[in-house]
C-alpha positions, 0 to 999 in steps of 0.5 A: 711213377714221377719224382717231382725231382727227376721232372724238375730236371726234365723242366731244365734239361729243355730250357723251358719253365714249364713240363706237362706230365700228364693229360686224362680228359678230365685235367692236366698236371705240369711242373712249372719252374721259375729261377730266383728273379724270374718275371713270370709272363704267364697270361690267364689260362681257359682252365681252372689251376691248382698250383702246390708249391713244392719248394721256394718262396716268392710272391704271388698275385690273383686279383686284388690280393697278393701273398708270400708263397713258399713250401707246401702252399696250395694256391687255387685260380679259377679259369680267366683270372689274371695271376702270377708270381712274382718277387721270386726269392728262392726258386719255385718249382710248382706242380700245377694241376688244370682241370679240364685238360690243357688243349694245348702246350705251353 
């Protein structure tokens, strides 16, 4: 069993933003961390994601809308759609589930 805590902590300790945790063949679930200013750089991804917000607040933008994002929100982006965060006011620490299974690592 994994605390979103001691992965946040993995996460900084490797001076990347994003740890996958766990690949089953059916999806794949990762933390993914973005400081308070960060510009996210993420590109569309072959998968479909749900992110959780676990803690922060920010903004995000999928498509032609663009919401306030913070604790506890569920955002959900269909494989190929262009998204990311942005205008980050607090650090977001998001567990990110793709489905299927990432081919490879960020």
């Amino acid at each position: 069993m994994d605390r979103v805590e001691d992965l946040v902590k993995r996460v900084e300790k490797s001076g990347d933003r994003y740890l996958e945790f766990l690949r089953v063949l059916p999806m794949s679930a990762g933390v993914y961390v973005l400081p308070a200013g960060a510009v996210d750089l993420q590109l569309p991804h072959e998968q479909d994601e749900l992110y959780f917000v676990v803690r922060g607040r920010g903004r995000f933008r999928h498509g032609p809308a663009d919401r306030p994002v913070a604790t506890g929100d569920l955002l959900f982006v269909p494989a190929h759609d262009p998204h990311q965060f942005h205008s980050i006011e607090e650090e977001l620490v998001l567990l990110v589930v793709s489905a299927p299974a990432e081919t490879a690592l960020l």
